[in-house]
C-alpha positions in Angstrom: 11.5 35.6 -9.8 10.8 39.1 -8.4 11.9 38.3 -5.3 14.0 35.8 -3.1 10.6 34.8 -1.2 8.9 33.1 -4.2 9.6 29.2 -4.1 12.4 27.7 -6.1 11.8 25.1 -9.0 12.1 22.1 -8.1 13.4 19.8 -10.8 10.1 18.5 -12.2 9.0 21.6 -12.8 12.4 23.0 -14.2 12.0 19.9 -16.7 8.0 20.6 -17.0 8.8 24.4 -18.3 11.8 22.7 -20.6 9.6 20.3 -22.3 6.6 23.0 -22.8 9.4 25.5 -24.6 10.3 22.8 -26.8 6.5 22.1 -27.8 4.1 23.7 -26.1 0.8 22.0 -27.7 2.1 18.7 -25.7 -0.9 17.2 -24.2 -1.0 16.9 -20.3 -0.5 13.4 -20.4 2.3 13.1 -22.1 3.6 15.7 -20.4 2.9 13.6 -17.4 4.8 10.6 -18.8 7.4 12.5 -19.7 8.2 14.2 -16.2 6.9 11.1 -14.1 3.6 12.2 -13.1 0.3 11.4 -13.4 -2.1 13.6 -15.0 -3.5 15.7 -12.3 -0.3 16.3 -10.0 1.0 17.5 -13.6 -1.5 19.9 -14.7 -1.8 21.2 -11.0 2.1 22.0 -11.2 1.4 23.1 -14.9 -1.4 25.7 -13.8 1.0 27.1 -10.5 3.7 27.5 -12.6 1.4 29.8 -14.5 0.2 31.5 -11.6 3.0 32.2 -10.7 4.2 34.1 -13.8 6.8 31.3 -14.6 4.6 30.6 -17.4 3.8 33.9 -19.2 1.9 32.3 -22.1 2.6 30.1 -25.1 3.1 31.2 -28.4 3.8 29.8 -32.0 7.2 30.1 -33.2 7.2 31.6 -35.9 9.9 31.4 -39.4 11.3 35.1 -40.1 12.9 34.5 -43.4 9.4 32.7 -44.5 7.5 35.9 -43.4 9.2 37.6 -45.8 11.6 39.7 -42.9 14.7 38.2 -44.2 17.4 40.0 -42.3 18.0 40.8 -38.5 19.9 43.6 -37.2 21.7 44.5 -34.3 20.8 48.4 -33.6 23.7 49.8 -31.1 21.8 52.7 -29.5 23.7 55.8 -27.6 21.2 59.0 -26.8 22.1 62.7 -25.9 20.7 62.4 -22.1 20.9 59.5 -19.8 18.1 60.9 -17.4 14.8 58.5 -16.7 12.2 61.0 -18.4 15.1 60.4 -21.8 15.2 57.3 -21.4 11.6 56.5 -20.6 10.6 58.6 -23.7 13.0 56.7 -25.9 11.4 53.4 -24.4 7.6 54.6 -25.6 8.4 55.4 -28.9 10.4 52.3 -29.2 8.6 49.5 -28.3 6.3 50.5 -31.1 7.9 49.9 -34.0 6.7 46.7 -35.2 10.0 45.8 -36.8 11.4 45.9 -33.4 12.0 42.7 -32.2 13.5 42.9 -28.8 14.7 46.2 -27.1 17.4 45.9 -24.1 18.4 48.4 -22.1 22.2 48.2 -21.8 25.3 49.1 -19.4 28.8 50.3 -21.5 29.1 52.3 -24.5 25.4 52.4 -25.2 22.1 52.7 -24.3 20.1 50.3 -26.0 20.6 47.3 -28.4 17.7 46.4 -30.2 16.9 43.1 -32.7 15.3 44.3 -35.9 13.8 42.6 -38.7 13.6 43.9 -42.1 13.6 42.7 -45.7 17.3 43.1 -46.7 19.3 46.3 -47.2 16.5 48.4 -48.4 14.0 47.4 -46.0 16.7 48.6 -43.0 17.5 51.7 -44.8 13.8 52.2 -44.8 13.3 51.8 -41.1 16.7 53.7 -40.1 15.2 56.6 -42.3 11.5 56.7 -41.8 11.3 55.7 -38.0 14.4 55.4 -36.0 16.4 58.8 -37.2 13.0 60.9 -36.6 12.7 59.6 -32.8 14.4 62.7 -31.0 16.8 62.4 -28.5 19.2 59.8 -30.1 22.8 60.6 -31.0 24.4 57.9 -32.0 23.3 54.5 -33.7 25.6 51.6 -34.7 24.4 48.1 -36.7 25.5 45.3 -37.6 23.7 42.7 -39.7 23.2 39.0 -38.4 24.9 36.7 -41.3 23.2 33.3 -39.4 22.4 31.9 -36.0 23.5 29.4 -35.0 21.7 29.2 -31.6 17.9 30.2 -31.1 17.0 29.6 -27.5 13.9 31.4 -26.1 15.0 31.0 -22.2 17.6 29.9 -20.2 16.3 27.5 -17.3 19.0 26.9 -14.7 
């Protein structure tokens, strides 16, 4: 929520959006059944929550280690300036990098942590060389390499 105007969940729709994370090709009437609806009060609720930009689209989850992207790394990012036009550059160049994950800007000792997948050792030395050393501004990286998760959660619903 963007602001404290917008209207809160109740808890059919906090259970709607918990269901559609877990499978989001559920049909609307079992989606229905399953929150204690019928089939139009659901989909109605369904299409608000869109419209509201609760919903921001559905995607297949895809595996990473099946894809052939076996590792994920954890990039610890510190650069030379903290101004915005620094940071706003660093931001541009980043969020292209298709082994990029997800990019968080940070409070504490660094700027930016950033989730990359890459195809073992090689495949990170690759990216560290080829792309994220040439992007200019950075002075410091730090990484450490995910040995397994053991959670995988796309949202927190309160």
């Amino acid at each position: 929520m963007e602001n404290n105007k917008e209207k809160q969940l109740d808890a059919i729709d906090a259970k709607i959006l918990k269901i559609l994370v877990a499978n989001a090709k559920i049909s609307t009437a079992d989606l229905a059944q399953s929150v204690g609806l019928s089939t139009s009060p659901c989909w109605q609720r369904v299409r608000r929550l869109e419209a509201d930009g609760y919903i921001k689209g559905y995607a297949a989850k895809l595996d990473q280690y099946k894809l052939g992207a076996t590792e994920i790394v954890f990039v610890e990012v510190s650069l030379e300036r903290h101004n915005q036009d620094a940071l706003k550059a660093f931001g541009r160049i980043i969020i292209e990098l298709e082994e990029v994950l997800e990019v968080f800007l940070t409070s504490g000792e660094h700027d930016y942590l950033l989730k990359v997948a890459v195809t073992g050792t090689r495949g990170y030395e690759q990216f560290l060389t080829n792309k994220l050393s040439k992007i200019p501004g950075i002075r410091q990286t730090r990484s450490s390499f995910a040995l397994r998760c053991l959670k995988d959660a796309d949202v927190f619903i309160p």
